[in-house]
Wavefront OBJ file of the C-alpha trace (Angstrom):
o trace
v -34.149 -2.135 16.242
v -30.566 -2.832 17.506
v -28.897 -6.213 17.300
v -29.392 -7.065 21.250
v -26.678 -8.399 22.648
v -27.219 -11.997 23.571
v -28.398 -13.157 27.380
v -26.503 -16.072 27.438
v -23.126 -16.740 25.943
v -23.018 -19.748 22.959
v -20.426 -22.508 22.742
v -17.430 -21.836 20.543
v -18.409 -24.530 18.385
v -21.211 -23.270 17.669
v -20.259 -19.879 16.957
v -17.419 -21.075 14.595
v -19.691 -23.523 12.462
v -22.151 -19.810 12.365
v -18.818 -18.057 11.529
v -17.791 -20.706 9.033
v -21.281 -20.816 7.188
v -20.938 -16.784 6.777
v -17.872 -17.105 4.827
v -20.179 -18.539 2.237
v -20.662 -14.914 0.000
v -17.459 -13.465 0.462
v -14.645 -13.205 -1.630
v -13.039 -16.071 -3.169
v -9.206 -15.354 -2.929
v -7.914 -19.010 -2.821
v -8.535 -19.150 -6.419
v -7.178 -15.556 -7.294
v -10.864 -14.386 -7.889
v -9.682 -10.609 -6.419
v -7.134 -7.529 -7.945
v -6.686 -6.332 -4.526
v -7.572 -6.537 -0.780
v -5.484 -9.571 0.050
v -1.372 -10.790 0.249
v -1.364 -14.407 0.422
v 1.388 -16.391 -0.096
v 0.810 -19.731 0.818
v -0.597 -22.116 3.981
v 2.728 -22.477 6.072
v 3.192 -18.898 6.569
v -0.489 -18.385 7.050
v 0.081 -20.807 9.828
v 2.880 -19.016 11.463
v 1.263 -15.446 10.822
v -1.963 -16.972 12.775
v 0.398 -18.578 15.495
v 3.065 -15.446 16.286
v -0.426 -13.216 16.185
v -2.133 -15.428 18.855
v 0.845 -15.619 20.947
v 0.952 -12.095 21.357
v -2.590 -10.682 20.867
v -3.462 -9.672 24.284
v 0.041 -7.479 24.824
v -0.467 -3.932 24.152
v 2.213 -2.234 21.312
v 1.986 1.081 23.611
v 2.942 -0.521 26.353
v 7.373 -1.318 25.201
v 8.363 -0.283 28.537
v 6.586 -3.153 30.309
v 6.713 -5.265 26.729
v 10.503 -6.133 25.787
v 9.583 -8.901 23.687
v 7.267 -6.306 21.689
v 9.660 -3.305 21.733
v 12.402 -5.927 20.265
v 10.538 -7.434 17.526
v 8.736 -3.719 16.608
v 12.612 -2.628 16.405
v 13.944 -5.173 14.695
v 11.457 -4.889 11.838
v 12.309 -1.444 11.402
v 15.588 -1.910 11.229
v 15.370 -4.699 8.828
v 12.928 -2.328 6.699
v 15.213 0.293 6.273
v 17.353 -1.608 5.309
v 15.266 -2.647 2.179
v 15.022 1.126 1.723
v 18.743 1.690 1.927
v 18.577 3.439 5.686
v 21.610 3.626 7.252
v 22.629 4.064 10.678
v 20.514 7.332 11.104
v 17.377 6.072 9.668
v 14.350 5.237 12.057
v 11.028 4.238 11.064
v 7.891 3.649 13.054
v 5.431 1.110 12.920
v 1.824 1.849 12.062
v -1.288 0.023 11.608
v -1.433 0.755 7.694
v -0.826 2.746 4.553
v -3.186 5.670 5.494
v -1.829 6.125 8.973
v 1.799 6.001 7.728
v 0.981 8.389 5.280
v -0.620 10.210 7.611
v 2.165 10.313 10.017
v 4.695 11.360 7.006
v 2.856 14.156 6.001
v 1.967 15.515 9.450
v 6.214 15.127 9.947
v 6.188 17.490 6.621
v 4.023 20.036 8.002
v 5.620 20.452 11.870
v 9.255 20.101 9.886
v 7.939 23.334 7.691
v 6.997 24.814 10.648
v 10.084 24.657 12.166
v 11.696 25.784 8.755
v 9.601 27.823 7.093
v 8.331 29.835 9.003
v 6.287 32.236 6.289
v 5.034 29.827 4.602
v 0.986 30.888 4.910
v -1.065 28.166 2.803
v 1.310 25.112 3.165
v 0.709 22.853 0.109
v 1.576 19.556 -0.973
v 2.557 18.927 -4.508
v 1.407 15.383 -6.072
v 1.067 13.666 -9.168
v -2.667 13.105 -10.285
v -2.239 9.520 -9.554
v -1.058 9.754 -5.992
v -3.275 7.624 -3.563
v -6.154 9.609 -2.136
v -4.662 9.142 1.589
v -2.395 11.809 0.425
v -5.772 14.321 0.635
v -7.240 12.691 3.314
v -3.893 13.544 5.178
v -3.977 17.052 4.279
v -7.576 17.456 5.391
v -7.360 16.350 8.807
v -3.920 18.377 9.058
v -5.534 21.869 7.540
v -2.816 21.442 4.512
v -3.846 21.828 0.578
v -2.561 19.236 -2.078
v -2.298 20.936 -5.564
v -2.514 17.432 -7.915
v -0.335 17.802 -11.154
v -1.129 15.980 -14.742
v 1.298 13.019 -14.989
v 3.764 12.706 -17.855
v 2.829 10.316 -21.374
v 4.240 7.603 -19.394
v 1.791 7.770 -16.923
v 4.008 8.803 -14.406
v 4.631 11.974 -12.294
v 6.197 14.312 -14.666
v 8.979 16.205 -12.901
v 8.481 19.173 -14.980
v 5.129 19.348 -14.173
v 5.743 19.239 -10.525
v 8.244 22.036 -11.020
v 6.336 24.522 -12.172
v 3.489 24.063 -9.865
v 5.802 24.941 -6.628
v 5.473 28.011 -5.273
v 6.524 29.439 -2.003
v 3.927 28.060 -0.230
v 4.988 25.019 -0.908
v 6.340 22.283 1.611
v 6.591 19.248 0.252
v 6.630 16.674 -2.859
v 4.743 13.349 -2.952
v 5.435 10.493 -5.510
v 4.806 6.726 -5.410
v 6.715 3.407 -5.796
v 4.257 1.979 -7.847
v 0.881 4.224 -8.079
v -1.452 1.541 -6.690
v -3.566 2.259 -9.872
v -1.395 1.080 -12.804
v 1.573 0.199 -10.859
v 4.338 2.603 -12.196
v 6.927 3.551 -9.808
v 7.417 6.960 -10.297
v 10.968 8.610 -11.650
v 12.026 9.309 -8.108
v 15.528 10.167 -8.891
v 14.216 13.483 -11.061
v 12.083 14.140 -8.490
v 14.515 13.520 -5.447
v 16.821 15.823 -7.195
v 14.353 18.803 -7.707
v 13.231 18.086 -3.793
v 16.745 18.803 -2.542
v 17.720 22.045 -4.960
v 14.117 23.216 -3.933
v 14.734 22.773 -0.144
v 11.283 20.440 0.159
v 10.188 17.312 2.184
v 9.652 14.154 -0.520
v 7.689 11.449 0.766
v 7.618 8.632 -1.476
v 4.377 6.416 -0.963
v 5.820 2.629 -1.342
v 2.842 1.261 0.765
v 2.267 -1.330 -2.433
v 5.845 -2.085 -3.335
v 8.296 -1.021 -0.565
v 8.745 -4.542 0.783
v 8.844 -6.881 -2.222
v 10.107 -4.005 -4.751
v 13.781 -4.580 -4.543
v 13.580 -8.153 -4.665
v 12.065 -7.647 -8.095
v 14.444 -5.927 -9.312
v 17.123 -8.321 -7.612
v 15.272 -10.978 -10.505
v 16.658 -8.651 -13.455
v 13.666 -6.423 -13.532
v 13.743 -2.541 -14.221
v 12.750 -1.265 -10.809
v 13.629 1.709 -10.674
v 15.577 2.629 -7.038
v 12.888 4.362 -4.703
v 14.870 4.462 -1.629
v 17.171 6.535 0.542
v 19.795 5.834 -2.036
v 18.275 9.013 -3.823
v 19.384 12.315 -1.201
v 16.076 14.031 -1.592
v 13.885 11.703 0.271
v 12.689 12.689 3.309
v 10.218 9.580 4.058
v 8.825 6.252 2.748
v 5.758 4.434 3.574
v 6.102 0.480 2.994
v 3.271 -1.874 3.696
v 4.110 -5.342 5.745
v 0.283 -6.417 5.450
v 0.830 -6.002 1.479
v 4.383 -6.808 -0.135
v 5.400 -8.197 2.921
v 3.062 -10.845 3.310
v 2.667 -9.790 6.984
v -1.292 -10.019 8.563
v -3.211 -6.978 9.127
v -2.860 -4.282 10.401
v 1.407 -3.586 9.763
v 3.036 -0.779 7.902
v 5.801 1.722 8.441
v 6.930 4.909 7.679
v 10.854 5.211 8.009
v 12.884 8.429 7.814
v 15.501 9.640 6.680
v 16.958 10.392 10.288
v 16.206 10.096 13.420
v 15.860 14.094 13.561
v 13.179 13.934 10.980
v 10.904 11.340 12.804
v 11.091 13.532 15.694
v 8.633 15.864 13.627
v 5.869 12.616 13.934
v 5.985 12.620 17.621
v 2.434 14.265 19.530
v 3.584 15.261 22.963
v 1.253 16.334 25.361
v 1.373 16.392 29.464
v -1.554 19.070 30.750
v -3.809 16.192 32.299
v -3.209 14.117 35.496
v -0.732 11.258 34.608
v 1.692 13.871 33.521
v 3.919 13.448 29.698
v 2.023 11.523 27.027
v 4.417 11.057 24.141
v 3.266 8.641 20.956
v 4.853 8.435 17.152
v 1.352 6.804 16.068
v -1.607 8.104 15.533
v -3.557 5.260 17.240
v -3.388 4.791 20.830
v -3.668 0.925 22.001
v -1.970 -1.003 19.453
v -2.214 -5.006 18.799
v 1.166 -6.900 19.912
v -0.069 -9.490 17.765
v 0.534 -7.245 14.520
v 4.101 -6.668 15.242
v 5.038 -10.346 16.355
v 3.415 -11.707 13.006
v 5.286 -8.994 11.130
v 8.387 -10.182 13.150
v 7.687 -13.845 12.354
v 6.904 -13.375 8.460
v 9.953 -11.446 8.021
v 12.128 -14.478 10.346
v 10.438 -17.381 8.120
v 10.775 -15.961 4.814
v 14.653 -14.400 4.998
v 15.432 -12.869 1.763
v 15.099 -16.103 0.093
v 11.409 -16.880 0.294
v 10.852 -12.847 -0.584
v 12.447 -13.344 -3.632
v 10.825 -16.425 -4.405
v 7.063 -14.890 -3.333
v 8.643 -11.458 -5.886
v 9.249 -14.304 -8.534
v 5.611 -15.919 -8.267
v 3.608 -12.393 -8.414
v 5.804 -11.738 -11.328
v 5.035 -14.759 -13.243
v 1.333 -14.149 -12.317
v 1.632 -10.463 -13.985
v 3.492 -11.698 -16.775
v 1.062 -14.459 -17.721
v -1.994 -12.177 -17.126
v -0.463 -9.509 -19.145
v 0.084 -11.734 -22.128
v -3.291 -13.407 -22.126
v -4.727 -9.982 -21.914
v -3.277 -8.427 -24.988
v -3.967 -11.702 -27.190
v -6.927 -10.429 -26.789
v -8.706 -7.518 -29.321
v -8.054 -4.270 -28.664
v -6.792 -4.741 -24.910
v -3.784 -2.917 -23.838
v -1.447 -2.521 -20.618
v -1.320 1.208 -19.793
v 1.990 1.984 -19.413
v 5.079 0.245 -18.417
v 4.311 -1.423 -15.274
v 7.477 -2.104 -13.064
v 5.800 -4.148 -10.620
v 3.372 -6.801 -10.260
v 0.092 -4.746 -10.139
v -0.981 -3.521 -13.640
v -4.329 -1.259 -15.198
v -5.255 -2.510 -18.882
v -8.041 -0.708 -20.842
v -9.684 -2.301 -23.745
v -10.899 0.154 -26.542
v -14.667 1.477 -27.023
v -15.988 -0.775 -23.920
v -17.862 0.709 -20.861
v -15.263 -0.506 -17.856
v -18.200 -0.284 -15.762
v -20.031 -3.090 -17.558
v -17.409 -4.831 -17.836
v -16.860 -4.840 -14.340
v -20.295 -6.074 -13.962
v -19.476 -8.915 -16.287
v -16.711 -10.297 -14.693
v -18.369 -10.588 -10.931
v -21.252 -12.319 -12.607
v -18.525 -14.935 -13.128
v -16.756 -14.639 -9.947
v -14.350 -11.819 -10.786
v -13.794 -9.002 -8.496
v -12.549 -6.416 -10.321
v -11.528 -2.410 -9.516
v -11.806 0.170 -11.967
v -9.449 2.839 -13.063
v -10.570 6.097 -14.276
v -7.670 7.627 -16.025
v -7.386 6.242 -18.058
v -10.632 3.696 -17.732
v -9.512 0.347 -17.453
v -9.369 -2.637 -14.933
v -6.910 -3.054 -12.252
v -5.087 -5.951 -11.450
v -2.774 -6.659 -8.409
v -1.119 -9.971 -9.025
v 0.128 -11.881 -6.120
v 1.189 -15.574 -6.243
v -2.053 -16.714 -5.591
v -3.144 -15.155 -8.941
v -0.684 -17.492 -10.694
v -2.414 -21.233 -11.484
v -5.214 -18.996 -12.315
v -3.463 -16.230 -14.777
v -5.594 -18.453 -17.811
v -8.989 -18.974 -16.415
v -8.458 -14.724 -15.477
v -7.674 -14.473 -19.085
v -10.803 -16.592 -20.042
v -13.285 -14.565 -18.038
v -11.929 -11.558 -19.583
v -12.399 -12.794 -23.141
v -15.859 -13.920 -22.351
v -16.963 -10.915 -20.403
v -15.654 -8.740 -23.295
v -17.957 -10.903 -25.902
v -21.086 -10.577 -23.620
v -20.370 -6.637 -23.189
v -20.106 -6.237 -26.829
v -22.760 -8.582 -28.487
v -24.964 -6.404 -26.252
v -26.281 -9.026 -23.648
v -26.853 -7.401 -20.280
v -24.490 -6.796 -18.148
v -25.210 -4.644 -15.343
v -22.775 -1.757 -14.957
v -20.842 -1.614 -11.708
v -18.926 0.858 -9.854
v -15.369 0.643 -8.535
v -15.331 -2.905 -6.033
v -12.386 -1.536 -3.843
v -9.954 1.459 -3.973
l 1 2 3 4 5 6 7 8 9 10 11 12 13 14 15 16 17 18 19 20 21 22 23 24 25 26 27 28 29 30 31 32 33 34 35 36 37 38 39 40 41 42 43 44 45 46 47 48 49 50 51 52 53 54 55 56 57 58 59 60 61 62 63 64 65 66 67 68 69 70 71 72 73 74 75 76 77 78 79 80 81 82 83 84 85 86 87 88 89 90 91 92 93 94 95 96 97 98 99 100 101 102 103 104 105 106 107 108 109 110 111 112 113 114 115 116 117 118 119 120 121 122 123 124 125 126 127 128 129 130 131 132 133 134 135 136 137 138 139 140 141 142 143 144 145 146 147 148 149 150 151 152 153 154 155 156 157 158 159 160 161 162 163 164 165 166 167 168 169 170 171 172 173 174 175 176 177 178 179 180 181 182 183 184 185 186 187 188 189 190 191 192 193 194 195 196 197 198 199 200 201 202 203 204 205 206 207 208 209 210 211 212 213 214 215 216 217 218 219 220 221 222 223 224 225 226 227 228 229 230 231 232 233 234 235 236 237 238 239 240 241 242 243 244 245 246 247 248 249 250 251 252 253 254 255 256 257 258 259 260 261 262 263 264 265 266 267 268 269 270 271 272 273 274 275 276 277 278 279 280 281 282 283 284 285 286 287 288 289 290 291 292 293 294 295 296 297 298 299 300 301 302 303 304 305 306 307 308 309 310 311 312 313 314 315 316 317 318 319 320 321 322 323 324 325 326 327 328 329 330 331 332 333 334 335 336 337 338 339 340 341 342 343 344 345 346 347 348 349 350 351 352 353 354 355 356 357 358 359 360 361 362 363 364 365 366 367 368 369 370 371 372 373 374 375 376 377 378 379 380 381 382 383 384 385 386 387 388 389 390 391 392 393 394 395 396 397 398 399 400 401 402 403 404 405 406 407 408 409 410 411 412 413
């Protein structure tokens, strides 16, 4: 039967204490228990996330014209994003609702740009790394575009080489990451910029996970290497507010190289009564309150508190990392650049292991190439790198002395 809808309303108090008491199961990500899902950096900017959002929740993002306040603060987080991304003047970016729509809205800007340009092209296809994020394919589906996935290097990384050799002239367009959410490798992007640009193909570089906070990292002394415009032969770059940013959901962007080149994103359309429709985003309506907390996280932190908050997720990775390969037969799979990491641990089921560590309050993801456990370390992972470290050790001794442990699947991709 369906859940009928109630014949009188209910106090709020009421309904919060119900709300409150349903909290009970879920995650526990105060206390780090989670390698993914949220970017939480600590109570004040909570607070000010939750205040700019509820000042501006009812205002529509579609509506700039009638909006000012909106269409300033949407522009001025742009700007200040490409400008993390080494933009320039020409650069323009557009603000989406997350990772999958600014992917989205890259690759559909690769496929009307080859249109324009290349004109007998028949098959359009996409050339990737086997580690790119699946919203690369789930782009290409809805936009009738193949994706020909290439084995990555013995780094783990995309393998330029490899990617060479599998373009053809039905090719359109490159796609990399800055890190693979996965293991957390940011991809040689130079190589691959370079072979974009002598090819004549779009690169979009996916930094949905590290576009943000990346550069601060690397402002600590850290090999990052540079994913931005800095490198000719990008075309695009997805960044993430609601992840490295520490912006609430739902905020990301794509930015362009130009101005020209975001033109390609824009749906036009005017055959119905109310005359020229024109929209850079997939989604229609869009929440006001999204773009002023994104606005107000970016205000409150300045460059400062991002490079303390880069600092923090670092430490977290770096103590987790350590702990881990005290530990028998664990190791870090590959070089990880960032503060999200995969370990494997030799001649264990990943899948039980998995298992093991929720029945002690442990979300954890699994990889599949190779198998292992993810980890995406932000500074609320980092009073709690030891006790992670201590489930891990005892989860490994109850998967291998052979006590049940029931074998789960992947928690979160």
């Amino acid at each position: 039967m369906p859940q009928p809808l109630p014949e009188h309303g209910r106090p709020w108090p009421e309904l919060r204490d119900e709300m409150e008491g349903m909290r009970g199961h879920d995650l526990d990500w105060r206390h780090g228990r989670h390698g993914a899902y949220v970017w939480y950096a600590n109570d004040a900017l909570e607070d000010v996330l939750r205040e700019a959002f509820g000042m501006f929740m009812v205002e529509n993002g579609l509506g700039i014209r009638v909006f000012p306040s909106i269409n300033r603060m949407e522009s001025e987080v742009l700007s200040m994003v490409a400008g993390l991304l080494d933009g320039d003047d020409i650069t323009a970016g557009i603000f989406t609702s997350g990772g999958t729509e600014s992917i989205f809205l890259a690759i559909s800007a690769m496929r009307e740009w080859a249109r324009a340009t290349k004109p007998g092209v028949t098959r359009p296809t996409i050339v990737a790394p086997h580690s790119a994020h699946p919203a690369l394919n789930k782009a290409a589906h809805y936009l009738g575009l193949e994706v020909l996935r290439v084995p990555v290097g013995p780094d783990l990384r995309a393998d330029p080489a490899a990617l060479a050799a599998a373009i053809t002239p039905d090719t359109i367009g490159l796609y990399i990451s800055a890190p693979s959410y996965s293991l957390g490798l940011v991809d040689p992007v130079a190589e691959v910029a370079a072979l974009a640009e002598r090819s004549g193909l779009w690169l979009h570089v996916d930094a949905c996970v590290g576009g943000i906070l990346g550069g601060f990292v690397r402002d600590l002394g850290h090999a990052v290497p540079d994913f931005g415009f800095a490198n000719a032969g990008v075309s695009s770059i997805s960044a993430d507010l609601h992840k490295s940013g520490y912006a609430a959901k739902p905020a990301s962007t794509v930015t362009f190289r130009t101005r020209e080149q975001r033109e390609f994103a824009r749906y036009r359309f005017s055959d119905w009564p109310s005359g020229m429709y024109s929209s850079y985003t997939f989604t229609g309506s869009r929440p006001g309150g999204a773009i002023a907390a994104a606005w107000a996280a970016m205000q409150y932190l300045g460059r400062d508190g991002y490079r303390e908050l880069a600092a923090s997720a670092m430490r977290a990775k770096e103590a987790m990392a350590t702990g881990l390969l005290a530990i028998p037969g664990v190791t870090i799979n590959g070089a990880p650049h960032l503060w999200s990491f995969g370990w494997s641990v030799e001649g264990v089921d990943v899948g039980k292991l998995a298992g093991a560590l929720y029945s002690r309050g442990w979300v954890a993801g699994t990889t599949t190439h190779p198998p292992g456990i993810h980890v995406m370390a932000t500074p609320v992972h980092e009073p709690f790198a030891q006790e992670y470290v201590d489930a891990v050790r005892a989860a490994l001794a109850e998967v291998r002395g052979g006590a049940p442990a029931e074998s789960r699947p992947a928690a979160y991709n």
